[in-house]
Steps between C-alpha positions, in 0.01 A plus 500: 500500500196665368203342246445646177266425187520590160165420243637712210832404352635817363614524149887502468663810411836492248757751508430622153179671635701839524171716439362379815444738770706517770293456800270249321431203747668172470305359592048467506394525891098544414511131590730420765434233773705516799483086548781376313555116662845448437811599698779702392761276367822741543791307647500495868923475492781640430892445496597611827921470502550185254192295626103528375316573844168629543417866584216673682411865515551726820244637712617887516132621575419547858207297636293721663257219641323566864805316675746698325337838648451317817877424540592839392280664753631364770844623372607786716791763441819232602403277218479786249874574669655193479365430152668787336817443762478152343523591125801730533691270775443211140632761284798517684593143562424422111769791384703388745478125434501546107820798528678192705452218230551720195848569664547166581404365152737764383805381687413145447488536099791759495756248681364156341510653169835709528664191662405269217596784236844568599589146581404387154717863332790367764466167257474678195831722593669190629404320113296263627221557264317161495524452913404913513210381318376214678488698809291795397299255320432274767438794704238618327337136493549409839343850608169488264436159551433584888303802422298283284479215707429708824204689275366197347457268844458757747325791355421539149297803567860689548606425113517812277510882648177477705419824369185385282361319788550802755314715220225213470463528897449834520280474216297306693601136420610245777703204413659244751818543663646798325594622794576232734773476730662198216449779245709739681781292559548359186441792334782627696759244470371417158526865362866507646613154329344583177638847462811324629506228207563771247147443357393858315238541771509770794430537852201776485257365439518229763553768714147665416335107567725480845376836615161427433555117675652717859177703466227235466703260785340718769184352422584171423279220622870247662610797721116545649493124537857524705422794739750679301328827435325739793129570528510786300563333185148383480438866353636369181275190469362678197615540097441882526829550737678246379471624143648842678797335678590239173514884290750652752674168515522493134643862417750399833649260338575696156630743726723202646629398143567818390539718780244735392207581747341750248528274239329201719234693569408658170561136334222376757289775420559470074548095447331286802226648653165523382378759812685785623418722729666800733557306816663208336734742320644599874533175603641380192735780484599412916579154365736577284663764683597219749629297259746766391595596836589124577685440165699807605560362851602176343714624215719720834606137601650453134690810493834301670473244227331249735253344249791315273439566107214748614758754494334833689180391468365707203147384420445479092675834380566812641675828387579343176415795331693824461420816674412741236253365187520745244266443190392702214203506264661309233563191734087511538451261157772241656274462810185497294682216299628298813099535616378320179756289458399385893137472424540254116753276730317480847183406342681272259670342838162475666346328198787236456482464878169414489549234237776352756306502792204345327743184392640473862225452629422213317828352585467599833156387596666137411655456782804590724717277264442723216531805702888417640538359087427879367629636744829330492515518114472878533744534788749310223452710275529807637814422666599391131434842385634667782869351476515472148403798387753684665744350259364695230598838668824671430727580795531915607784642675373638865416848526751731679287481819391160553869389419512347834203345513536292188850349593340399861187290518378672800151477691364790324631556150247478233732460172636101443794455365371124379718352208675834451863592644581731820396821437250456258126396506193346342220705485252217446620325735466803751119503436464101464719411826353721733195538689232692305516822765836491406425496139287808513731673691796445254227646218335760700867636592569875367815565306538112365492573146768257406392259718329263290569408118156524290521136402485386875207717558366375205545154585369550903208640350390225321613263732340651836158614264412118415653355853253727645234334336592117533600529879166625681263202453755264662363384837682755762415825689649718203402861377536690181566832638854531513573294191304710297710824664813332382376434134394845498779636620727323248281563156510884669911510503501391182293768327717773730778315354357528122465896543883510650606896494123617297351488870568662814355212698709310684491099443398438809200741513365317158559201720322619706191609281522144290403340848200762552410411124532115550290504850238723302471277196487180740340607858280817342560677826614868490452691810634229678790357302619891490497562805671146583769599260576823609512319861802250342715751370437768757469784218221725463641657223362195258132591604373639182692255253398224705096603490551604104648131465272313708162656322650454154549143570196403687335650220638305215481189688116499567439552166602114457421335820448489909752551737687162593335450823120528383626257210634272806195508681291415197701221412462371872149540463461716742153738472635836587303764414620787339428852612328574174215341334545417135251664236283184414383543904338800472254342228410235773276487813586287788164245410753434171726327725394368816466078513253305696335342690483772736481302896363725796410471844208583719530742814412192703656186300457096559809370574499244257460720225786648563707229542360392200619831301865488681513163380392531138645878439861634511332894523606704802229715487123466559212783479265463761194584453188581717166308433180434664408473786770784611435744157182463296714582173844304412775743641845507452623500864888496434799262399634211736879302453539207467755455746260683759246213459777270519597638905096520550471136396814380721337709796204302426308714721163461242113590597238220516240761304511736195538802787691773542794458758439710821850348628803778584728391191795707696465229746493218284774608283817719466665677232780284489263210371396690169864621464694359196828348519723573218611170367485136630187281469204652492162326593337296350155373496596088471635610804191588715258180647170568558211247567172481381337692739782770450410510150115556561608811692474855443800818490424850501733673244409854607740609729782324280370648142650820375249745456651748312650291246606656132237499272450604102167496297521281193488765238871644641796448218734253585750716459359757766435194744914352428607866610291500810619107572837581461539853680282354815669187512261264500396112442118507440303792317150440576251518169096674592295546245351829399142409551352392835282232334781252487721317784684739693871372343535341183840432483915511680748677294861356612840558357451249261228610338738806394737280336546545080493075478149498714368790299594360139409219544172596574486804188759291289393834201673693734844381370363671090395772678644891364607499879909466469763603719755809348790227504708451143528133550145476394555685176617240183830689465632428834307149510728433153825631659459305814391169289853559292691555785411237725265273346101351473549482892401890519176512308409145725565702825359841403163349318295634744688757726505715137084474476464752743 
C-alpha cells in the first residue's frame, strides 16, 4: 500500500456540464502530496464457495534477487530437460485424470438418475400416483441434502460451479482451499448427487472447478508433506506454473463435460484466463487431447451395454442433427430474431439471478441449518413442479418409429409414457423425467416436428427459465451451463415450431440456435460457445448461423448488463480486474489512488524493526531502499516479500553490525526454502521467537531484494498502469516520482487500489461524472420498465452500477 496526499479538494463536477471538454482533468494535481496516512479500506474477503474467507493476491512476477540468479546459474542443461519433460508429463496425467472422472461422473449421474426416473414412471403406469410420488420426491431430498451437507461441513469452497473462482485465480487472486484435495472430492460426489436430485443445475461447470482442482494437486503442500510427489515437483513451487497447469486443467475438464477438446481450450483462452500465451496454447491443447482419447477408450467398454442405464456411453449429444442443413436468405430474420430474443432473456436471467444469489447468501451465511432449510424447501418444490406439471400435458400417440420404444420402458428410450396408455406418450414428461442430456437430445433431434405440443414447450420454458435461476445459490457443486443449453434449446423449438411450413429450418436446428442464443445472452462467450456447439452436435454445417446468432445476442445482452459470471464474482466480492480500464481512469494518475503510510526497509535492516513491521502490517511487499553509509543519496535498491523475510528471520542467521554480508548465501540456503507452497498454513510471524539480543541484530536484504522490480512514475494514468498490472500479472506496482529531489518511491500500487469501491470512495464526484457506460439499463426508459416489471428492488441494486 502506497502514501498519498491531497491539499486541494477539487471542485465536484455534475453530469449536466456537457460543454466541458473532453480531456479536461478530473481532477487538480498542481498540488498533490504523495503522503496520504491512511490505508486502503477495500475488503480484504470474499465469498469463496458459500463461506466469507479472506483472499490474497499471487506473486506471478519473477524475483530476480542475487539468490535467484545464483540458483539459476548453477542450473545446467538436465534441469532445463527435466523441467520442460516435467510440464508436459503434468499435462498428461491432468487430461487423463480429469477425462477419467468426467466419465465417471457421467455414468454415476446417468444410472442414479435413470434408475430413480423409471422406477417412479413404473409407479405412475402401475397407478400408484401418491407412492410414485413419494419416491421421486424423497429422492430428490435424500440426494441434495448430502450434497449440501457434504459441501457445507467438509468443503464449502466446492459450492456453486467453481468457475468464478478459477477465473479469480488466474486473475491473480488466491483464496484458501479452492483446490484442496476435500474440494475435489466433494465436488465430485457432490456434483453427481445434485445433478442426480433433479435440481435444474448441471454437471459442467463442476467439471471446469474439478479440472482445475487435478491441476493445482501437483503442487499441493499434504502430498510434499507425505513424500508423495518426486523431486522434480519442486519446479512448480511457484504461482507462474501453477497458473499454467490450473489453465490446461481448466479447459480439460470442459473438454471432459462436453467432450470437446477445441472447445476446452478456446473456453480457457475466452472466459478464465487473464494471460495467454503460445506455449500454453500447446500444452493446453495436449491436455485436452488426452482427455478425449481416454473418454473414447472409456466409452469402448460401454459399447456391450456394460454401464447399466448408461446405455452406449454417448457423452451429452451426438449426431442429433441431420446430415444436410439447407437454409435460405429468408430464414436470415428468424435467426436474427432468435439472437435478440437470446440477448433481452439472458441478461434478464442474469439480472434476476443476481437478485437470488444476493438473498442466499444471506440465508446461507446463517448457518448450515438454514442452508439444508432452503435447500430442502427448493428440492420440494421442484419435485412439486416436476410431477405435477406433467398432468397438464395432453397424451400423443407414438410416432411410427419409436412405436416400440414407447410400449417398453427400456434402458435407453427417451419418450415416457407417464399417466398416458400403451402406445402413447407425454411430451412433458419426456423432457421433465429424464436427465437433461437426454432432454437436449430429444430437442436437438432432426425430423421431430410433431414431437412436442406448443403448450408443453411453452410450459418447460417457463418452468426450466425460473428453476434455473432459484437452483444455483443452493449450497452444492452445481453449474449453469447445461441448464441454460436446455432452456435455450426449448424457447428455440418453439419459435421453429411458430414458423411451421414458412421456414426451411428444421426444429431441431432452431433448437439448436436458441441454445447458442441463450449461452450468448447469459455466458457472453462466442468463439468458444460456437465452437463447443458445433463440437455437441457434430455438424459443421451450423457454423455461420451459429456465429450470426451468437454475435446478435451477445450484443443485445451487453447493452443491459455483465455476463453472469463477472456479476458472480462481484457479488462474492471478489476484485478481479477486468481487461479494460473504464473511462473515469484515464482522467486519474496513480498519486490519486495510492493509500499510506508507505513502510520500507533498509539494505541492511535491525531486526527488530522488522519484526516490528511484520507484526503491525498485513503488506507483502516492502521497497528497500539504499541509504547512507552504503549510497550518499536515498536509492531505491529493489522490492523484498514478506514471506522471504519471514524464512530469513526463522534462519535467524542475522549480523552483529550494519555490514554487508560477505557469507556464500548458496551455502546457507537453498531454493527450496524461498519456494511457495500452494495452500496450507503459511508462516507467520507470532510464530518466530527471538530474544533480545536477536532483536538488536542486523540482516542484509540485498541478496534477497528484487532488483528489477516493476516500477511507474506518478504522473502515469491509472488506467495505463491497470493494463500493465493486469497483462504482467502482478501484486505490487512500484510508484517513483518524476523528480530526483524527493524519496526514491512514494508509494505501492496493489490490486486493490484498482478496485471501483477503493477509487469512489476516494473521488465520490466520480459517480455525477459525464463518464457512463453504453448500457440501456442506465437510461430512464429501461430503469422505468425494469421498476414495473419487477419492482423498487431494481433501481436499489442498480443505483450505482448505472453511474458509470
Amino acid at each position: 500500500m502506497a502514501t498519498s496526499q491531497r491539499n486541494t479538494s477539487p471542485a465536484p463536477a455534475t453530469a449536466t456540464e456537457d460543454e466541458e471538454d473532453l480531456w479536461d482533468p478530473l481532477l487538480d494535481h498542481q498540488h498533490v502530496d504523495l503522503r496520504r496516512h491512511s490505508s486502503n479500506n477495500t475488503s480484504q474477503v470474499a465469498i469463496i464457495g458459500s463461506n466469507l474467507c479472506r483472499i490474497e493476491s499471487l506473486d506471478y512476477e519473477i524475483m530476480e534477487n542475487e539468490f535467484f540468479k545464483l540458483d539459476w546459474r548453477t542450473r545446467g542443461r538436465a534441469h532445463i530437460v527435466r523441467y520442460v519433460i516435467l510440464k508436459w508429463t503434468l499435462c498428461l496425467l491432468v487430461g487423463v485424470l480429469a477425462g477419467a472422472i468426467g466419465f465417471f461422473n457421467n455414468l454415476a449421474i446417468e444410472n442414479i438418475a435413470g434408475f430413480k426416473f423409471l422406477h417412479t414412471t413404473d409407479l405412475v403406469v402401475a397407478n400408484k400416483y401418491l407412492m410414485a410420488f413419494g419416491v421421486f420426491a424423497c429422492s430428490n431430498f435424500v440426494l441434495l441434502m448430502f450434497a449440501v451437507a457434504i459441501t457445507s461441513c467438509i468443503a464449502p469452497a466446492a459450492a456453486g460451479s467453481g468457475i468464478p473462482e478459477v477465473r479469480a485465480y488466474l486473475n491473480g487472486v488466491d483464496a484458501p482451499d479452492i483446490f484442496s484435495l476435500r474440494a475435489i472430492v466433494v465436488k465430485i460426489f457432490g456434483c453427481i448427487a445434485a445433478v442426480s436430485s433433479s435440481l435444474h443445475v448441471g454437471k459442467a461447470g463442476p467439471m471446469v472447478h474439478v479440472g482445475a482442482c487435478v491441476a493445482a494437486l501437483f503442487g499441493h503442500e499434504r502430498l510434499h508433506k507425505n513424500h508423495l510427489t518426486g523431486k522434480w515437483l519442486k519446479y512448480l513451487k511457484n504461482d507462474r506454473d501453477r497458473r499454467d497447469l490450473v489453465t490446461c486443467g481448466a479447459g480439460a475438464g470442459v473438454a471432459a463435460a462436453f467432450r470437446s477438446p477445441v472447445g476446452g481450450v478456446l473456453f480457457a483462452l475466452e472466459s478464465l484466463s487473464s494471460w495467454w500465451r503460445s506455449s500454453l496454447l500447446w500444452r493446453a491443447f495436449f491436455t485436452t487431447a488426452a482427455v478425449a482419447i481416454v473418454l473414447r477408450a472409456l466409452i469402448e467398454v460401454c459399447v456391450s451395454g456394460k454401464c447399466g442405464l448408461f446405455g452406449k456411453g454417448g457423452l451429452i449429444m451426438f449426431d442429433v442433427t441431420s446430415t444436410t442443413i439447407a437454409y435460405q436468405l429468408l430464414d436470415l430474420p428468424v435467426v436474427i430474431l432468435l439472437g435478440v430474443m437470446g440477448g433481452i432473456l439472458g441478461s434478464f436471467y442474469n439480472f434476476l439471478m443476481q437478485k437470488v444469489l444476493g438473498i442466499y447468501n444471506q440465508i446461507n451465511e446463517k448457518g448450515i441449518c438454514y442452508r439444508l432449510l432452503l435447500a430442502g424447501t427448493i428440492s420440494i418444490f421442484t419435485s412439486c413442479l416436476l410431477f405435477g406439471l406433467p398432468w397438464l400435458a395432453s397424451c400423443q400417440p407414438c410416432p411410427d418409429a419409436t412405436q416400440q420404444g414407447c410400449q417398453n420402458l427400456g434402458k435407453t428410450r427417451n419418450l415416457r409414457n407417464f399417466q398416458c396408455s400403451p402406445n402413447y406418450y407425454n411430451d412433458l414428461a419426456s423432457l421433465f423425467f429424464s436427465t437433461n442430456d437426454d432432454s437436449i437430445r430429444n430437442l436437438y433431434s432432426s425430423g421431430t416436428h410433431e414431437l412436442f405440443d406448443q403448450f408443453s414447450i411453452i410450459l418447460s420454458f417457463v418452468t426450466s427459465y425460473f428453476l434455473g435461476i432459484i437452483s444455483y445459490g443452493v449450497v452444492a457443486p452445481a453449474g449453469l451451463f447445461v441448464p441454460v443449453i436446455l432452456t435455450g434449446a426449448i424457447y428455440g423449438r418453439f419459435v421453429g415450431m411458430l414458423m411451421g411450413s414458412r421456414s426451411s429450418l428444421d426444429h431441431g436446428l432452431y433448437a439448436v440456435l436458441g441454445s447458442a442464443s441463450f449461452l450468448g445472452g447469459t455466458m457472453r462467450m462466442t468463439v468458444s460457445v460456437c465452437v463447443i456447439i458445433l463440437e455437441l452436435t457434430n455438424n459443421l454445417l451450423l457454423l455461420p448461423l451459429v456465429m450470426l446468432v451468437l454475435l446478435i445476442s451477445k450484443t443485445v445482452a451487453d447493452l443491459f448488463n455483465g455476463n453472469i459470471y463477472d456479476l458472480i464474482l462481484k457479488l462474492k466480492g471478489l476484485p478481479y480486474l477486468d481487461g479494460h480500464a473504464e473511462p473515469y481512469m484515464r482522467q486519474l494518475t496513480v498519486s490519486d489512488v495510492v493509500m499510506g503510510p508507505l513502510q520500507f526497509f533498509n539494505g541492511v535492516e535491525k531486526v527488530g524493526n522488522i519484526v516490528h513491521v511484520l507484526k503491525t502490517t498485513g503488506h507483502h511487499g516492502f521497497p528497500v531502499i539504499d541509504e547512507t553509509p552504503f549510497c550518499s543519496t536515498p536509492v531505491l535498491f529493489g522490492l523484498v516479500l514478506r514471506s522471504h523475510l519471514l524464512v530469513l528471520l526463522k534462519k535467524k542467521d542475522f549480523l552483529p553490525t550494519p555490514i554487508l554480508t560477505s557469507v556464500d548465501i548458496s551455502k546457507e540456503y537453498s531454493s527450496d526454502d524461498f519456494a511457495k507452497i500452494s495452500t496450507g498454513k503459511s508462516d507467520r510471524i507470532e510464530d518466530i521467537i527471538l530474544s533480545e539480543e536477536q532483536m538488536e541484530m542486523y540482516i542484509d536484504l540485498h541478496p534477497f531484494t528484487n532488483t528489477s522490480p516493476f516500477t511507474v512514475v506518478d504522473t502515469m494514468s491509472l488506467a495505463k498502469a491497470l493494463i500493465l498490472f493486469r497483462e504482467v500479472g502482478l501484486r505490487h506496482l512500484l510508484i517513483v516520482p518524476k523528480t530526483s529531489c524527493r524519496s526514491p518511491v512514494v508509494g505501492i500500487l496493489t490490486r486493490h487500489d484498482f478496485m471501483p469501491e477503493h477509487i469512489l470512495g476516494l473521488h465520490p464526484f466520480l459517480k455525477k461524472s459525464r463518464w457512463k457506460k453504453l448500457r440501456f439499463e442506465g437510461t430512464p426508459l429501461i430503469k422505468k420498465f425494469m421498476y414495473i416489471l419487477i419492482g423498487s428492488a431494481y433501481e436499489t441494486n442498480n443505483s450505482i452500477s448505472s453511474d458509470f
